[in-house]
C-alpha positions, 0 to 999 in steps of 0.5 A: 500500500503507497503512502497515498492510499493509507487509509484515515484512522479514527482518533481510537486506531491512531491511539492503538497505533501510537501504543504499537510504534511505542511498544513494538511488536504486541500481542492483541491481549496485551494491548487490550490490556493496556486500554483497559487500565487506562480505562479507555476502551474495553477489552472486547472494542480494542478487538474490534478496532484491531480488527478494522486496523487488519482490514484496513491494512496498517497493522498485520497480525500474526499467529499464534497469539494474534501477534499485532505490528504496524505496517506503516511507520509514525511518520507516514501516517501523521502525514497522510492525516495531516493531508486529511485535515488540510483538504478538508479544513483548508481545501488544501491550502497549506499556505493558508493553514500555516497563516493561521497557525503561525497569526494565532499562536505565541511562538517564542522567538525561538521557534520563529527561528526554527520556522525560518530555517525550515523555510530557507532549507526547503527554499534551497533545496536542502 
């Protein structure tokens, strides 16, 4: 599956593939468990979600012992749900999603800075 077509995740999948690019490799009991305790979901909805992550193909499992691992790493899928939202929320506008980000914020002149550098590398190809 290209980068293109990953699929948009719920905030519930996203939260179960943060726990699993944190945690590596994990069996579904132990996921399930680690929801439970911090009394998010339980047991038997992160099945279900784990399910859908299968179906949806950004996690494969493994047997025996319905073993769970991304198939995509973080960074592949904070882009393609940052595509989401800026197509959705800013017809797909980065420029004018940047501009209202940087206009209403308080950055320390520090992450002005970084913001600059940021733009120059890409300005020159960097």
């Amino acid at each position: 599956m290209s980068r293109s077509s990953i699929p948009h995740l719920s905030e519930r999948e996203m939260e179960i593939m943060q726990f699993l690019w944190d945690h590596g490799e994990s069996s579904a009991a132990d996921i399930a468990s680690f929801f439970l305790k911090t009394n998010k979901q339980l047991r038997n909805t992160t099945y279900t979600f784990l399910s859908r992550l299968i179906d949806k193909g950004v996690i494969k499992r493994e047997d025996p012992g319905f073993t769970c691992s991304p198939l995509f790493e973080r960074y592949e899928m904070q882009f393609n749900e940052a595509q989401s939202f800026l197509k959705k929320v800013y017809d797909g506008s980065f420029r004018d999603m940047f501009a209202q980000f940087v206009s209403m914020q308080d950055l320390t002149k520090q992450e002005i800075e970084e913001l600059k550098k940021l733009i120059s590398e890409k300005k020159d190809g960097v």
